[in-house]
C-alpha positions as CSV (number, residue, x, y, z in Angstrom):
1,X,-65.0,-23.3,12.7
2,X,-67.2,-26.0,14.8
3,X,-65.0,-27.3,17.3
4,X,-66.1,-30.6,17.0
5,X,-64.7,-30.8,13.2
6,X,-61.4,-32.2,12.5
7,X,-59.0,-29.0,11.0
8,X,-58.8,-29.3,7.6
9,X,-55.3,-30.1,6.3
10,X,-53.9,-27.6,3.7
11,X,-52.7,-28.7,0.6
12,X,-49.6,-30.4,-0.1
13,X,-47.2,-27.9,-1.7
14,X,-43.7,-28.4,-3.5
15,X,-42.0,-26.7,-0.4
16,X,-44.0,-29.1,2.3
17,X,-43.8,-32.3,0.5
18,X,-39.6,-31.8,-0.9
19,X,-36.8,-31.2,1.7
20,X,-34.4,-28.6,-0.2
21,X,-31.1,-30.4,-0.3
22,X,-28.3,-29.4,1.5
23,X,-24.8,-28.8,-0.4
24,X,-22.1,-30.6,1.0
25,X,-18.7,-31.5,-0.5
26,X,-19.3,-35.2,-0.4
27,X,-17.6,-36.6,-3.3
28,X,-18.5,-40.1,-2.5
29,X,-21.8,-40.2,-4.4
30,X,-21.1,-41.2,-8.3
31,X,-22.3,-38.1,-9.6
32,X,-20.2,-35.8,-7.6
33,X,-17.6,-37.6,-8.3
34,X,-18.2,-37.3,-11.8
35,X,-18.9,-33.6,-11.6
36,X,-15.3,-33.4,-9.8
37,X,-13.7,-35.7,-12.5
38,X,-15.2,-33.6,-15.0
39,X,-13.3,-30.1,-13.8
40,X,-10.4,-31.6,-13.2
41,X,-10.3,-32.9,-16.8
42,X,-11.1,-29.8,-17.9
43,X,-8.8,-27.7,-16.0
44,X,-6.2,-29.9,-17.5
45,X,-7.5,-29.8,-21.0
46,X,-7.2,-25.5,-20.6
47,X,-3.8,-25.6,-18.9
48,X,-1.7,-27.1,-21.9
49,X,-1.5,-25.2,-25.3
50,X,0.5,-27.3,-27.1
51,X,1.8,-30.9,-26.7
52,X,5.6,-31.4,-26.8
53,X,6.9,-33.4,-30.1
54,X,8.3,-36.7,-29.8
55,X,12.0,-37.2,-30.5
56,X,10.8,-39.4,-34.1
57,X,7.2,-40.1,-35.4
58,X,5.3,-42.5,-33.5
59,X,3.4,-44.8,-35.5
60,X,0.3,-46.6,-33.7
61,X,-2.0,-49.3,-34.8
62,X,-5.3,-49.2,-33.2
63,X,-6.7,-52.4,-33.3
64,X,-8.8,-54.9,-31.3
65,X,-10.3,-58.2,-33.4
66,X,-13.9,-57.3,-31.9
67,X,-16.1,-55.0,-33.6
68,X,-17.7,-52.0,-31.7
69,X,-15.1,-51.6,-28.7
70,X,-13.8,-47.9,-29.8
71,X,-11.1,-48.0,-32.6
72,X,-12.4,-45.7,-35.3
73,X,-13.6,-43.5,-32.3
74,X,-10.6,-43.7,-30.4
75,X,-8.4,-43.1,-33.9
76,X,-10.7,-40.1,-34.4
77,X,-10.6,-38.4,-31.2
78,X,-6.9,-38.7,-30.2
79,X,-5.4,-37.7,-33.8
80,X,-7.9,-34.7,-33.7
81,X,-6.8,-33.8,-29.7
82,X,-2.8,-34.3,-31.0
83,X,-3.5,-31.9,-33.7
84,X,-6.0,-29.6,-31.7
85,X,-2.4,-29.0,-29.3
86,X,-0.2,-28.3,-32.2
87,X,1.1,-31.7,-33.6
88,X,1.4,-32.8,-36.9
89,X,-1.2,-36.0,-37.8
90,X,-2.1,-38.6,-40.1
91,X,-4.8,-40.8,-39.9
92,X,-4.8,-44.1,-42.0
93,X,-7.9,-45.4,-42.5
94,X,-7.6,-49.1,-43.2
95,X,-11.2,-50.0,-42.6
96,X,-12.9,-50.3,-46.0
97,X,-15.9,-49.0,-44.1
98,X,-14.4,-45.7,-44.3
99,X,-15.9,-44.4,-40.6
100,X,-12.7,-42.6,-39.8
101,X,-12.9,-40.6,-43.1
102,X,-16.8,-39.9,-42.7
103,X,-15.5,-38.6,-39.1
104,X,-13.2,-36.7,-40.2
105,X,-15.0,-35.2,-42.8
106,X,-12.9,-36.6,-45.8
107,X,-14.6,-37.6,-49.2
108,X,-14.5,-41.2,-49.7
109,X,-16.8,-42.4,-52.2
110,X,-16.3,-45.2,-54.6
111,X,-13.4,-44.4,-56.9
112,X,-11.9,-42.0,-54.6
113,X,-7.9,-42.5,-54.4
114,X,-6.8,-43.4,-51.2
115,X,-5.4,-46.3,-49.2
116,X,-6.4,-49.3,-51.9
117,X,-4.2,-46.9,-54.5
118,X,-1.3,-46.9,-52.0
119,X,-1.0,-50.8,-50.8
120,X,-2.6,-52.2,-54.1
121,X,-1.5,-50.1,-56.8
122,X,2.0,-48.9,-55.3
123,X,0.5,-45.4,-55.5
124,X,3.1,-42.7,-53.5
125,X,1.0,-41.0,-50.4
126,X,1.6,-37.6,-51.1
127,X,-0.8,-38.1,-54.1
128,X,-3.5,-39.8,-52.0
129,X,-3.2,-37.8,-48.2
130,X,-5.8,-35.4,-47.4
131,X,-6.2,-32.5,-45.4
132,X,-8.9,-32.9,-42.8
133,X,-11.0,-29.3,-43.2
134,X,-11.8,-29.0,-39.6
135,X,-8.2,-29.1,-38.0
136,X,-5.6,-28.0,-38.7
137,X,-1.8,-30.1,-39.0
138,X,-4.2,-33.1,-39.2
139,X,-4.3,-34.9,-42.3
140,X,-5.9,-38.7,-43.4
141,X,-5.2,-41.8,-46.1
142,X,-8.8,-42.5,-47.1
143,X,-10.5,-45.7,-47.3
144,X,-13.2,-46.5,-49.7
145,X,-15.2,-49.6,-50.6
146,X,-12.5,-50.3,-53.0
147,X,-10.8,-51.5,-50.5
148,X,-12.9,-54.6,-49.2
149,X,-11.3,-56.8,-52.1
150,X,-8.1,-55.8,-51.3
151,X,-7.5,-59.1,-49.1
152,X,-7.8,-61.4,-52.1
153,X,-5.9,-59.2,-54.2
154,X,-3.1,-59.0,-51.9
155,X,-2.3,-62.6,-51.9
156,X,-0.8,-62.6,-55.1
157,X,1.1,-59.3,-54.7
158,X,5.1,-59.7,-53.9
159,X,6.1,-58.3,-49.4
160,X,1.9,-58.7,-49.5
161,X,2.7,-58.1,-46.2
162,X,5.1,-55.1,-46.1
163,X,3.2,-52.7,-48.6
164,X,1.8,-50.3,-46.3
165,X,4.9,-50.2,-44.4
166,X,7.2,-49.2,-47.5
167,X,4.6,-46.9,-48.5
168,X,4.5,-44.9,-44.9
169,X,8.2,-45.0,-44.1
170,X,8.6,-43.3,-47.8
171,X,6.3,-40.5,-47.1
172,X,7.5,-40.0,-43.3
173,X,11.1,-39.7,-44.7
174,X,9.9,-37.7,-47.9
175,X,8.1,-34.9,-45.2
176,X,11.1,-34.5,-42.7
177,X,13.3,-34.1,-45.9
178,X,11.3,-30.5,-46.5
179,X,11.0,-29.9,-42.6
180,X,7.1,-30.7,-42.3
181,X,7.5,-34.4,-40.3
182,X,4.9,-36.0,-39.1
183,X,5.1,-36.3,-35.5
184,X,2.0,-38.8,-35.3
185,X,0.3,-41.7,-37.3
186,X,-2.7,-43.6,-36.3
187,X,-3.7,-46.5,-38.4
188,X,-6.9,-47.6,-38.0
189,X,-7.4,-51.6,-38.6
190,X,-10.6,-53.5,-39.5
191,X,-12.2,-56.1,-36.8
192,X,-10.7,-58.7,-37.9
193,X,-6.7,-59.8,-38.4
194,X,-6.6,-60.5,-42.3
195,X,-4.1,-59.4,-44.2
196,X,-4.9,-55.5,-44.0
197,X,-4.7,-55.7,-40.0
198,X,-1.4,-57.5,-40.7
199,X,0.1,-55.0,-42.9
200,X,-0.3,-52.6,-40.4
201,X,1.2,-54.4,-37.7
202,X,4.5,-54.7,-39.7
203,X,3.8,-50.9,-40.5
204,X,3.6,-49.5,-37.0
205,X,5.5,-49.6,-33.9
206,X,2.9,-49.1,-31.3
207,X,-0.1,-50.6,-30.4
208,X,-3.5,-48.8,-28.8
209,X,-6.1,-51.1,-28.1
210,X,-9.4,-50.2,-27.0
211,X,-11.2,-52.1,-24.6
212,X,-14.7,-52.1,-24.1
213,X,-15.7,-52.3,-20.0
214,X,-17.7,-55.3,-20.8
215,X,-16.6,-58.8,-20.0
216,X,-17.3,-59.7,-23.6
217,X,-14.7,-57.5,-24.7
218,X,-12.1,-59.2,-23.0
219,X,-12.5,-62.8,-24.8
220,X,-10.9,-62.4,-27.3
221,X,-7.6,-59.9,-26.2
222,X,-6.2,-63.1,-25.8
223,X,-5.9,-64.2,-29.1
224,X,-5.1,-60.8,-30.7
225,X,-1.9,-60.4,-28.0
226,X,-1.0,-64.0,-29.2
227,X,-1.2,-62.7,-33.2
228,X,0.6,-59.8,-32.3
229,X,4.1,-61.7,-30.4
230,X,3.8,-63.6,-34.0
231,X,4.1,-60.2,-36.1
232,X,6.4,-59.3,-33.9
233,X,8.7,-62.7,-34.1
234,X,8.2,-62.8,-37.9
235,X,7.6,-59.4,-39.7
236,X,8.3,-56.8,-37.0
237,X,10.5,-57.5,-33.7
238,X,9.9,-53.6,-33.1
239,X,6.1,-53.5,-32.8
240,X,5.3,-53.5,-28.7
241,X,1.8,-53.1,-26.9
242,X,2.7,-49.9,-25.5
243,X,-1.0,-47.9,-24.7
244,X,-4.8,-49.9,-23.5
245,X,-7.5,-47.2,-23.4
246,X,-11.1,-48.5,-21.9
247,X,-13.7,-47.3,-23.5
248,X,-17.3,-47.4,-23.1
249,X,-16.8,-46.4,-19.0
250,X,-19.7,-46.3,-16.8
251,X,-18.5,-45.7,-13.2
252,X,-21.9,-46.4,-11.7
253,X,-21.4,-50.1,-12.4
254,X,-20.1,-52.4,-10.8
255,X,-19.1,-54.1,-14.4
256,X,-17.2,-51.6,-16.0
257,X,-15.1,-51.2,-12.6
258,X,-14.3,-55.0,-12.8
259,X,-13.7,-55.0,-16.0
260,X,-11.0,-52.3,-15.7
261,X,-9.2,-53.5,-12.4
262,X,-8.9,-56.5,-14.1
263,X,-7.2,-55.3,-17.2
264,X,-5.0,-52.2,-15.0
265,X,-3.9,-56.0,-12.8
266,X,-2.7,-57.6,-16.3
267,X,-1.2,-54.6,-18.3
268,X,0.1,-52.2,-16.0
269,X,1.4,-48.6,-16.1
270,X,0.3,-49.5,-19.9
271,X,-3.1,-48.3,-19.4
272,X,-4.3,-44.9,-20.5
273,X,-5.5,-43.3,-16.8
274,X,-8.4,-41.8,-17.8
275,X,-11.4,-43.9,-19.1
276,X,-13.4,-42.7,-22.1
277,X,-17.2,-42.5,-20.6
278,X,-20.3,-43.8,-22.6
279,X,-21.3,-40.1,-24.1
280,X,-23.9,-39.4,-26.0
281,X,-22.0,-37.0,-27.5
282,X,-19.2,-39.3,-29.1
283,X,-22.0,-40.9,-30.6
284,X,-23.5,-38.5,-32.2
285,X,-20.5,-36.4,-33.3
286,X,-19.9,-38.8,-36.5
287,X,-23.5,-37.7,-37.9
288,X,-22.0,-34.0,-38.2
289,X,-18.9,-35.5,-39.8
290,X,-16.8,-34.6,-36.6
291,X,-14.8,-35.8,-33.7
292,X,-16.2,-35.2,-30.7
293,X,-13.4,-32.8,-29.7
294,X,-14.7,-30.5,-32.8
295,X,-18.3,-31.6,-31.4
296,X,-18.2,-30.2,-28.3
297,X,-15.3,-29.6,-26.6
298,X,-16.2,-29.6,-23.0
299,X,-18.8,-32.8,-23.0
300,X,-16.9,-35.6,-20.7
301,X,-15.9,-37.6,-24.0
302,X,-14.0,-34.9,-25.7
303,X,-12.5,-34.1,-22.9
304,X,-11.5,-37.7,-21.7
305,X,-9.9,-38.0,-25.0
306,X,-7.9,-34.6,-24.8
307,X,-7.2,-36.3,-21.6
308,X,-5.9,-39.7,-23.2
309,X,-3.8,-37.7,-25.5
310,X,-1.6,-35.7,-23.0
311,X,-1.1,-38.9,-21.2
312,X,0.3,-40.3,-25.0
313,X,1.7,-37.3,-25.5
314,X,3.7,-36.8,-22.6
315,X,4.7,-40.9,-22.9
316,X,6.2,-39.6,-26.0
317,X,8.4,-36.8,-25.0
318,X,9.8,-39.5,-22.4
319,X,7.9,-37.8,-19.3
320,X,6.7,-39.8,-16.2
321,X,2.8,-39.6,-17.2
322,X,0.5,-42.4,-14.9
């Protein structure tokens, strides 16, 4: 080579132009911390066969007045983790969309007997519950389109209020009479605090609401605690806000952190520990006419929600849980 020519640079390869990174145990970065969230979750979800029952059946309303903050999903996912860990489950649907059937993979066409039969007709549950075919010791009240004139009709109807209520506590008592009680029931409301919403308020005992890590999702709690201290004053003095699960979690914002340090300040030892992460896996498990715990067992959502339900769970059997 002429000594007078500049050398000729070689060309830029993967190993020259990328530093290999180094491993460290860091955990500060938001995806190792994710990654380390994620195996503990899942060493949790492994180490626990079965949950231990509660002294009596817990009945919990999921509800929250805003649309699209989690209820179905959450209804979904904790009933199926409760019964995945050997509990005994039944899913009302009271949304006359029917999502939690579809999820469930319960029919719930037009003309199918379910919930409307029960509140409207007087119908007895044990004619109307079905089994979900996916998991077994949970079960579910269908809802069907029937059901979105059920408002008006129950205007006219005499306790409009109580009907689901008188309905449940018949079946709970009618199941622990043979030796099969139900140790869990999750009704799922409607967004919006009509009369189906109210009925079952006076029908549960517990509250879950889901909250949303958006700010939105925090106008209007207000108003939906305020509706709830008047069920409890004038239809059910034993209803309490017991469990808040946020939902829709992303820990690389500074939003959704806000968001939940503001609602751990207001509610307390009352909120679930473990948020449920936006998963692309929750969202898509409904398509397959699944929960996500059915879905896929080890994404982050299913096992957030496994996670939710030991904390419940263990609330239940009157052990020190967050």
């Amino acid at each position: 080579m002429n000594e007078s020519q500049p050398a000729r640079r070689a060309a830029p390869t993967a190993a020259s132009t990328y530093s290999v990174p180094v491993p460290s145990n860091d955990d500060s970065t938001p995806l190792a911390a994710a990654a380390q969230e994620h195996v503990s979750l899942l060493q949790r979800a492994s180490a626990i066969s079965r949950f231990d029952r509660p002294t009596n059946t817990r009945v919990f309303v999921v509800a929250n007045q805003k649309g699209g903050v989690g209820k179905t999903t959450t209804t979904v996912n904790v009933a199926a983790a409760l019964a995945l860990k050997g509990l005994e489950v039944l899913v009302v649907d009271l949304d006359p969309q029917g999502n939690a059937s579809t999820a469930l993979n319960v029919p719930h066409a037009e003309g199918t007997p379910g919930v409307y039969e029960a509140i409207v007709e007087g119908t007895a549950l044990e004619q109307l519950v079905q089994a979900c075919p996916d998991i077994p010791g949970l079960t579910v009240l269908p809802a069907s389109i029937d059901l979105a004139g059920a408002e008006i009709e129950l205007v006219s109807l005499v306790a409009r209020e109580s009907r689901l209520d008188r309905a449940l506590q018949s079946y709970i008592a009618e199941r622990e009479a043979v030796g099969r009680r139900l140790d869990y029931v999750l009704i799922d409301c409607p967004p919006s605090l009509g009369l189906l919403t109210v009925n079952a308020m006076v029908a549960g005992r517990e509250v879950l609401i889901p909250i949303q890590c958006e700010y939105y999702a925090l106008e209007g709690l207000g108003q939906l605690i305020r509706n709830i201290d008047l069920i409890r004053a004038h239809l059910n003095p034993k209803l309490e806000v017991t469990t808040i699960l946020l939902t829709m979690y992303d820990g690389r914002t500074r939003l959704s952190a806000g968001v939940a340090e503001e609602v751990r300040g207001h509610f307390g030892d009352k909120v679930i520990t473990t948020p449920i992460p936006r998963s692309v896996r929750i969202s898509e498990a409904p398509s397959y006419q699944q929960s996500v715990i059915t879905y896929d067992g080890t994404s982050s959502g299913a096992l957030s929600y496994l996670e939710a339900a030991r904390e419940i769970a263990l609330a239940g059997s009157g052990r020190v849980t967050r």
